[in-house]
OpenMM code with the backbone's topology and positions (N, CA, C; nanometers):
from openmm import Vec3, app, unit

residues = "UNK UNK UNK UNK UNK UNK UNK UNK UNK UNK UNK UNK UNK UNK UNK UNK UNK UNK UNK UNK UNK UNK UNK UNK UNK UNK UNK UNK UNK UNK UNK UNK UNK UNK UNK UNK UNK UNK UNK UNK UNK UNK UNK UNK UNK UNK UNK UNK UNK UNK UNK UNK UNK UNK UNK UNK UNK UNK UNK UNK UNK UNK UNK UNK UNK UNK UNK UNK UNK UNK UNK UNK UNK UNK UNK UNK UNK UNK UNK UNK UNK UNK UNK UNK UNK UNK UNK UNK UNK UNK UNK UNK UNK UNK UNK UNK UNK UNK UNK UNK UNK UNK UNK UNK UNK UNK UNK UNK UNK UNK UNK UNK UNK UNK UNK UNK".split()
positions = [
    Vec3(3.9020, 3.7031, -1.1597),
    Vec3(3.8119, 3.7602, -1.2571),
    Vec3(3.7294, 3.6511, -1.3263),
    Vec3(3.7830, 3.5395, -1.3819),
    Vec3(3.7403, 3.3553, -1.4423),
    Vec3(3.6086, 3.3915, -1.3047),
    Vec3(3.6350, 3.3595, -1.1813),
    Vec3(3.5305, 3.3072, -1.1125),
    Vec3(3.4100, 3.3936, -1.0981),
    Vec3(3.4266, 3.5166, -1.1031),
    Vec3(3.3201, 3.6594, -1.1612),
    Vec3(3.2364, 3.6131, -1.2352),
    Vec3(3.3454, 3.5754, -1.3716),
    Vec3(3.2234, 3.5709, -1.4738),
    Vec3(3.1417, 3.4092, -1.5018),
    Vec3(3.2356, 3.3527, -1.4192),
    Vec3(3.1414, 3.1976, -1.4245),
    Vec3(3.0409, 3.2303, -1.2982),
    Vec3(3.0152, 3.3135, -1.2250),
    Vec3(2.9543, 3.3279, -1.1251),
    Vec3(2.8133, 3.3515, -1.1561),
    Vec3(2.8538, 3.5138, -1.2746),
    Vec3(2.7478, 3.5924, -1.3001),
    Vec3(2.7017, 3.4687, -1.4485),
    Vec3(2.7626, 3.4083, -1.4847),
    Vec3(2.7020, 3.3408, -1.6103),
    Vec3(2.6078, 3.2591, -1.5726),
    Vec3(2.6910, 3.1704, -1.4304),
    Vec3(2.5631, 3.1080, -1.4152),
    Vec3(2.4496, 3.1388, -1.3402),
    Vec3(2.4476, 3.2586, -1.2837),
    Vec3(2.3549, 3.2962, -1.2328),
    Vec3(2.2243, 3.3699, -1.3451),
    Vec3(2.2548, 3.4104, -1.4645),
    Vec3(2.2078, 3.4709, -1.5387),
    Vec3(2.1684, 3.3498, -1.6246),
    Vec3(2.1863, 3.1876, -1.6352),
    Vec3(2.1454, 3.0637, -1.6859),
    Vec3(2.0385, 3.0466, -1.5911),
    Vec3(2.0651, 3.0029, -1.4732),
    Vec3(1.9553, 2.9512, -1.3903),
    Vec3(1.8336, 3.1029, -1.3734),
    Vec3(1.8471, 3.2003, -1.3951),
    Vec3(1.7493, 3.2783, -1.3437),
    Vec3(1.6608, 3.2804, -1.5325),
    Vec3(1.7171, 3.2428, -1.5951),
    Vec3(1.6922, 3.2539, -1.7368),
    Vec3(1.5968, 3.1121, -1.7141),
    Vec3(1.6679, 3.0204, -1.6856),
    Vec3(1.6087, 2.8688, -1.6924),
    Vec3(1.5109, 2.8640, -1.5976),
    Vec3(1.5148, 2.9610, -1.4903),
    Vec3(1.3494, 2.9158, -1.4092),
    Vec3(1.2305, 2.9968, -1.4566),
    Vec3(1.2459, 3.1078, -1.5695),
    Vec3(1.1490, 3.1746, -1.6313),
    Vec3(1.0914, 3.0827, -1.7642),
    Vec3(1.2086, 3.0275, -1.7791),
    Vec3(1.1433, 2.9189, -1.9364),
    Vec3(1.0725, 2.8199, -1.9172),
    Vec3(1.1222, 2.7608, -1.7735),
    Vec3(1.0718, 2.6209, -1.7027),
    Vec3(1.1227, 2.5370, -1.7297),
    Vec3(1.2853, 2.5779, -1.7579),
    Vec3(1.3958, 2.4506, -1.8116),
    Vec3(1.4356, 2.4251, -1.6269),
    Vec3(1.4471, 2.2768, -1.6720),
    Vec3(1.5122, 2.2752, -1.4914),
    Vec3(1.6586, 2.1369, -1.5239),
    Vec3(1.7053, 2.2166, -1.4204),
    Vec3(1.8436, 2.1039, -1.4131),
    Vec3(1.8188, 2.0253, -1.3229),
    Vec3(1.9003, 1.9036, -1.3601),
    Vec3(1.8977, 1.8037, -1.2332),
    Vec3(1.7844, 1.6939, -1.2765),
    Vec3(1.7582, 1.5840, -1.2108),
    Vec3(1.6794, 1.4825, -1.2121),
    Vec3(1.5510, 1.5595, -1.2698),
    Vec3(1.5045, 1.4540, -1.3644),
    Vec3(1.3357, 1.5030, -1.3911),
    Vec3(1.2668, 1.4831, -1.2701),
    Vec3(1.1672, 1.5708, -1.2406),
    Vec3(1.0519, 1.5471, -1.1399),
    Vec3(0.9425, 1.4384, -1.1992),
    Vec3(0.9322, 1.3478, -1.0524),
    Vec3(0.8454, 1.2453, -1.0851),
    Vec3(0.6908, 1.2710, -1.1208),
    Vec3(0.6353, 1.1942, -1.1997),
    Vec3(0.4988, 1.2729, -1.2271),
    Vec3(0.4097, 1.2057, -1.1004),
    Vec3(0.2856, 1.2538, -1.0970),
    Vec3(0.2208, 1.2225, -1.0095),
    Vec3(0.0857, 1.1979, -1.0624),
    Vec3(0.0688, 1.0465, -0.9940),
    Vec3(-0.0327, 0.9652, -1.0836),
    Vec3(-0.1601, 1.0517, -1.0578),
    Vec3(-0.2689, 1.0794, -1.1332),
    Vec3(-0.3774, 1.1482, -1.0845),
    Vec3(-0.5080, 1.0692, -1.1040),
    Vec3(-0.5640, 1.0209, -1.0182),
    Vec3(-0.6762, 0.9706, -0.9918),
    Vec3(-0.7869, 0.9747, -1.0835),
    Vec3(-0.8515, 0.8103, -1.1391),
    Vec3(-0.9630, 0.8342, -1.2052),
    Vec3(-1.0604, 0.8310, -1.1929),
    Vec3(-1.1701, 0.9188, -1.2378),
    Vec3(-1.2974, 0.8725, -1.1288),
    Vec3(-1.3574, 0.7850, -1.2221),
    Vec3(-1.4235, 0.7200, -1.0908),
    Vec3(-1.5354, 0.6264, -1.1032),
    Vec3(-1.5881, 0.6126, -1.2316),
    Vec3(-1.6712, 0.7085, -1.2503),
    Vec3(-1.7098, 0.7513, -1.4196),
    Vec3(-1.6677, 0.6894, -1.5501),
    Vec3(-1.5488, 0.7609, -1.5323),
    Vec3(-1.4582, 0.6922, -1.6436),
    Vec3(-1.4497, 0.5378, -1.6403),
    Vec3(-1.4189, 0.4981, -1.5242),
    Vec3(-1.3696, 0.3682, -1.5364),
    Vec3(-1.4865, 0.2524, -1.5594),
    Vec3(-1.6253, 0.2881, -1.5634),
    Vec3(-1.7183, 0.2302, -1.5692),
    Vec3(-1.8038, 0.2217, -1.7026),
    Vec3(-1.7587, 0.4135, -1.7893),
    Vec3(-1.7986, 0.3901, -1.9390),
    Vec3(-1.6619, 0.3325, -2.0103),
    Vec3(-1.5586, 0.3177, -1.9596),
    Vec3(-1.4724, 0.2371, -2.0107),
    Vec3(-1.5085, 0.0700, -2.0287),
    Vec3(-1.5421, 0.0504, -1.9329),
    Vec3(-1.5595, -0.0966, -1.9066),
    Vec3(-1.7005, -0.1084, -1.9674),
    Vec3(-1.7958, -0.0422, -1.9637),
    Vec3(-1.9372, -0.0415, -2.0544),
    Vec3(-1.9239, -0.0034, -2.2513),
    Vec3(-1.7692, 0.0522, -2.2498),
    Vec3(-1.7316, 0.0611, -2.4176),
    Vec3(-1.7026, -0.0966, -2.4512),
    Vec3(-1.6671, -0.1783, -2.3589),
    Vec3(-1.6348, -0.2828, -2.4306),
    Vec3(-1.7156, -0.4157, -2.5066),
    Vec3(-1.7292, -0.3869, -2.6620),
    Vec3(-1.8043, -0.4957, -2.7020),
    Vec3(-1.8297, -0.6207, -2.6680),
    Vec3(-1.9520, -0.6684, -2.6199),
    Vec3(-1.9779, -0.7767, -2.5944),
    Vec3(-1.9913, -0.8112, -2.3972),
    Vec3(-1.9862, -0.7462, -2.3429),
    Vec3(-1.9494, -0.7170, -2.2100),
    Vec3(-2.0757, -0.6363, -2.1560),
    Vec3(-2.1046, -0.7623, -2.1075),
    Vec3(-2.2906, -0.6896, -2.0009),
    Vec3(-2.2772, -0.7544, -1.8797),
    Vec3(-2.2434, -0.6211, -1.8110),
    Vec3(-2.2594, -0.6560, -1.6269),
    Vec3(-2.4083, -0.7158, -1.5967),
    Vec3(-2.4187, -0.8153, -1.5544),
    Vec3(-2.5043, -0.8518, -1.4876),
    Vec3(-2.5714, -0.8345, -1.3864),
    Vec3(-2.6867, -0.8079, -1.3028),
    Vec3(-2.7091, -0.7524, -1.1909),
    Vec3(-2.8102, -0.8730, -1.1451),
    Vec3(-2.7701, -0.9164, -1.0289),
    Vec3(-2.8474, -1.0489, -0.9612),
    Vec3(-2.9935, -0.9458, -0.8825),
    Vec3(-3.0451, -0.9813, -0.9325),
    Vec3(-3.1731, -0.9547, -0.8416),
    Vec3(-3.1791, -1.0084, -0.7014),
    Vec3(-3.1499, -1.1213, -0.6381),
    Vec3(-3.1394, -1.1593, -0.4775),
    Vec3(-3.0174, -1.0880, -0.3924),
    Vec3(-2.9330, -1.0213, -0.4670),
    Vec3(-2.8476, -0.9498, -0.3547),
    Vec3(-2.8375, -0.8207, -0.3986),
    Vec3(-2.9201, -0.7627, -0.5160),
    Vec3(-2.8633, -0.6119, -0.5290),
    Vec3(-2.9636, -0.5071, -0.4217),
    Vec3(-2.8588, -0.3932, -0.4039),
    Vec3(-2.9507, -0.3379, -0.3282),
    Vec3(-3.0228, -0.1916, -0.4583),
    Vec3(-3.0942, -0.1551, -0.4031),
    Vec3(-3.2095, -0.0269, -0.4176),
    Vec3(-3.1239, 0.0476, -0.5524),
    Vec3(-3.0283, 0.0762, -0.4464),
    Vec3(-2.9105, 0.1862, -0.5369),
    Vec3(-2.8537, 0.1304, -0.6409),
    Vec3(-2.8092, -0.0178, -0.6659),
    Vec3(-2.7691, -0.0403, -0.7676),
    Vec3(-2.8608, -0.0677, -0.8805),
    Vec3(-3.0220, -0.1076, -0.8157),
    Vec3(-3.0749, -0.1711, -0.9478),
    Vec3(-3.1410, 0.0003, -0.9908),
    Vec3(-3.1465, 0.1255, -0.9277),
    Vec3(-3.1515, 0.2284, -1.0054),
    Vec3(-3.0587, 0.2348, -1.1093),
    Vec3(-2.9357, 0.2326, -1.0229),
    Vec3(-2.8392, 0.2951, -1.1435),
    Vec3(-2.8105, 0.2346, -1.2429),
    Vec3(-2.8315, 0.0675, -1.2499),
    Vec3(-2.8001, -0.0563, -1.3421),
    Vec3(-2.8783, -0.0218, -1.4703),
    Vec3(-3.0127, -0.0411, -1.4303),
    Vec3(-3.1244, -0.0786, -1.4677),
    Vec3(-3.2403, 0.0447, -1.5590),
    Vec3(-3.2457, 0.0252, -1.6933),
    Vec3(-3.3186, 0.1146, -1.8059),
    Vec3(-3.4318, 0.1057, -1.6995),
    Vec3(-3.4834, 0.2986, -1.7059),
    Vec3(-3.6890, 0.2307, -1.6208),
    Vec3(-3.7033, 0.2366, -1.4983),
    Vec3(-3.5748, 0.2008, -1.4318),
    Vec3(-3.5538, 0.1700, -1.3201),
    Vec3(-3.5421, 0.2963, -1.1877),
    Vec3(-3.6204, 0.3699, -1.1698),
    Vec3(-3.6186, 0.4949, -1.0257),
    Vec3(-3.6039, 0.4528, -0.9432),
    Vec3(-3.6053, 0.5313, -0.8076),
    Vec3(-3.5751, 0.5255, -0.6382),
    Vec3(-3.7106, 0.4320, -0.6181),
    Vec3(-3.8418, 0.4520, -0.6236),
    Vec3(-3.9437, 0.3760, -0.6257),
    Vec3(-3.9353, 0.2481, -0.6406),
    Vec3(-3.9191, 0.1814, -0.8022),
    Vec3(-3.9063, 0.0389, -0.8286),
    Vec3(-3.8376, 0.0285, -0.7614),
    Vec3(-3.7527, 0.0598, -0.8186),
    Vec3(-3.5847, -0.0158, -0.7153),
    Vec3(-3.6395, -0.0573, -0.5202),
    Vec3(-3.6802, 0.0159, -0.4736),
    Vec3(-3.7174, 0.0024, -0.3615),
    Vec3(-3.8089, -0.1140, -0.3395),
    Vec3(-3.9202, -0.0936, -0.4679),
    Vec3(-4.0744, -0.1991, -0.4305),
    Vec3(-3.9952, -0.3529, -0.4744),
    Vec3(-3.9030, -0.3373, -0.6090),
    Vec3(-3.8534, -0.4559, -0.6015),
    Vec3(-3.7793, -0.5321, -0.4641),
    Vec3(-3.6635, -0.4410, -0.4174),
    Vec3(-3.6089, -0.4574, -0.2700),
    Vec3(-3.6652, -0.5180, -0.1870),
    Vec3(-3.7972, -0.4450, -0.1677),
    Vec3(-3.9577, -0.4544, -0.0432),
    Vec3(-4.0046, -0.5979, -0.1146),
    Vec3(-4.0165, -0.6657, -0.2659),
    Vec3(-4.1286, -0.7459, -0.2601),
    Vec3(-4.0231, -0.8672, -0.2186),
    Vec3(-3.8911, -0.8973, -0.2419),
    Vec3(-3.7659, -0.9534, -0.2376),
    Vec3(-3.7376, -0.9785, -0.0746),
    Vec3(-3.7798, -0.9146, 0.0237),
    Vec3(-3.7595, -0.8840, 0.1752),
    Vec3(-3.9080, -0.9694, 0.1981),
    Vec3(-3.9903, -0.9213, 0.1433),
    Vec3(-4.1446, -1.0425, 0.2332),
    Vec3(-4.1899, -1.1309, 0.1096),
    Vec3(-4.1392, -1.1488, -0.0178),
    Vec3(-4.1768, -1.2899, -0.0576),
    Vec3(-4.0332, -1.4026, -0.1059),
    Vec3(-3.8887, -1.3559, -0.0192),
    Vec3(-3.7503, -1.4673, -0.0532),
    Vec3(-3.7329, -1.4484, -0.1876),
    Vec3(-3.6037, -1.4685, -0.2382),
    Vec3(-3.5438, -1.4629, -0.3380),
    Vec3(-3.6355, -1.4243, -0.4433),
    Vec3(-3.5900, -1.4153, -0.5823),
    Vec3(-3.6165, -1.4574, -0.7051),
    Vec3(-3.6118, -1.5842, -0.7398),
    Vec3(-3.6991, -1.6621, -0.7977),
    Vec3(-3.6829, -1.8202, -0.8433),
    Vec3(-3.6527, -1.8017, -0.9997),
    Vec3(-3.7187, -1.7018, -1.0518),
    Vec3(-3.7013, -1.6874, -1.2264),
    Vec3(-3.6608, -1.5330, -1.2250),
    Vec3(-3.6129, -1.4578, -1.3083),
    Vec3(-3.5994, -1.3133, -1.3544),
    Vec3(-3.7503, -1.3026, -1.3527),
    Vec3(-3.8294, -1.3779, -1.4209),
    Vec3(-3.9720, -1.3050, -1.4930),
    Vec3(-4.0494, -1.3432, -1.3225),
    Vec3(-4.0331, -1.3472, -1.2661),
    Vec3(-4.1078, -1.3034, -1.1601),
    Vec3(-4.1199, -1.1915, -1.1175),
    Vec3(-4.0117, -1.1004, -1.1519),
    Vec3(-4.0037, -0.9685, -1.0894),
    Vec3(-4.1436, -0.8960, -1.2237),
    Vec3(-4.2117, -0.9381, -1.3045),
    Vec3(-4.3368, -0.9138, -1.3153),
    Vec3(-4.4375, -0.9060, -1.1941),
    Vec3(-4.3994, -0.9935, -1.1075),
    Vec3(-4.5045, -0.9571, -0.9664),
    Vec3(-4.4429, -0.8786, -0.9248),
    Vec3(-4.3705, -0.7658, -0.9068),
    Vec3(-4.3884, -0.5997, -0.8563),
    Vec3(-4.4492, -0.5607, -0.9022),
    Vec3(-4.4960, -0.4991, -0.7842),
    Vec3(-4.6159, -0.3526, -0.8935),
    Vec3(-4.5253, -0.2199, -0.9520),
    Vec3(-4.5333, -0.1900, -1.0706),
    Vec3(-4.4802, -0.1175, -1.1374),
    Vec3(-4.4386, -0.1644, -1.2542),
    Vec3(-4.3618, -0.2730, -1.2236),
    Vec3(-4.2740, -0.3676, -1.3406),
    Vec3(-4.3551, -0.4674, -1.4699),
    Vec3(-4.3599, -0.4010, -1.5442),
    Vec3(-4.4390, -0.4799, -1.6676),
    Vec3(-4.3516, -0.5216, -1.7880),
    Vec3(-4.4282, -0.6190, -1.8613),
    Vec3(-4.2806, -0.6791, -1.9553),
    Vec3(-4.2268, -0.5956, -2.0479),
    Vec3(-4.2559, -0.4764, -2.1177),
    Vec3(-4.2010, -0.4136, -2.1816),
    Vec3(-4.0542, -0.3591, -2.0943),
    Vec3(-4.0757, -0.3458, -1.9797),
    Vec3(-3.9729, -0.3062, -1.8771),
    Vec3(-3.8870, -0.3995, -1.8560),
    Vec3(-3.9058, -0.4876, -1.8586),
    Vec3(-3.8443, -0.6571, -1.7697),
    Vec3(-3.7660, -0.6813, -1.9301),
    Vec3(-3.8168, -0.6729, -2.0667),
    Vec3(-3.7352, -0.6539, -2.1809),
    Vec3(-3.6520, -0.6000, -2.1853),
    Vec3(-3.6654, -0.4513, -2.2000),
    Vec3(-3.5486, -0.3895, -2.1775),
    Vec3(-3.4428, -0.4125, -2.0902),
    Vec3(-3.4978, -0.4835, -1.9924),
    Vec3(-3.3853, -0.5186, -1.8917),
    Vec3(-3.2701, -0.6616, -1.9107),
    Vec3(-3.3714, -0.7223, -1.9851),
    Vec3(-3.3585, -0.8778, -1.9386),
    Vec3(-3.2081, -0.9512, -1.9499),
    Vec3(-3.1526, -0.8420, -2.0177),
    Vec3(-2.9780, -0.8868, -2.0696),
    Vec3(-2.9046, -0.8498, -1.9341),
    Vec3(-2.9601, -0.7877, -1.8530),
    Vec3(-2.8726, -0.7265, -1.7766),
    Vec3(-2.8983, -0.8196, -1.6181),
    Vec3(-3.0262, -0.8856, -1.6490),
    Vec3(-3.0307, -0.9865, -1.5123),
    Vec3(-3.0531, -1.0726, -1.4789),
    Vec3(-2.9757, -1.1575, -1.3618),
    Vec3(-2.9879, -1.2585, -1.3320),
    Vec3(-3.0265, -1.2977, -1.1698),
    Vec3(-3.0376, -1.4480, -1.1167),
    Vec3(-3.0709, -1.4971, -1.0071),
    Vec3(-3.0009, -1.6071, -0.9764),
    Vec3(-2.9223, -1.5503, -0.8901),
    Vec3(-2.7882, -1.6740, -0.8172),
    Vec3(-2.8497, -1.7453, -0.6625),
] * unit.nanometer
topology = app.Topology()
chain = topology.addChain("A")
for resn in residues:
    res = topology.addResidue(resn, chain)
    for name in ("N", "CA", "C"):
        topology.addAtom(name, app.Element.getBySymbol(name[0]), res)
């Protein structure tokens, strides 16, 4: 009769405990969940004093859009294009010889680039 009612007791615990979401036994491991990109980039852009730099002789199209205040699929490209038929950058303020790029633009930018 003892094993009846330890039977039905614990059966009436565990069916109780999987409706509450109490669980016996080892905790379940959590599972790390992935951060995007996003985050991890206005994280790293929250931090005072901390300006990614963007080299003008190796960036491509896509980055100096996304880097760069001003900066569209267009510039980004004509800079790319003037960088491909006239060699490197020698100064930042050269990229005044693109067409498009004028110094109010090249200001806004100027913290953010360099020439390695």
């Amino acid at each position: 009769m003892k094993g009846v009612r330890f039977s039905v007791l614990l059966a009436l615990m565990l069916s109780c405990a999987s409706l509450t979401g109490v669980a016996f036994g080892a905790p379940k491991a959590e599972v790390a969940k992935p951060v995007a990109a996003e985050a991890v980039s206005q994280a790293t852009a929250a931090v005072p004093g901390q300006v990614s730099t963007i080299n003008l002789n190796t960036a491509d199209a896509d980055t100096l859009q996304k880097e760069l205040k001003g900066i569209g699929k267009v510039k980004a490209e004509a800079i790319v294009k003037y960088r491909d038929e006239h060699g490197p950058f020698a100064s930042v303020d050269q990229l005044l010889e693109v067409k498009g790029i004028g110094k109010k633009l090249l200001e806004r930018n100027a913290d953010k680039l360099t020439i390695q």
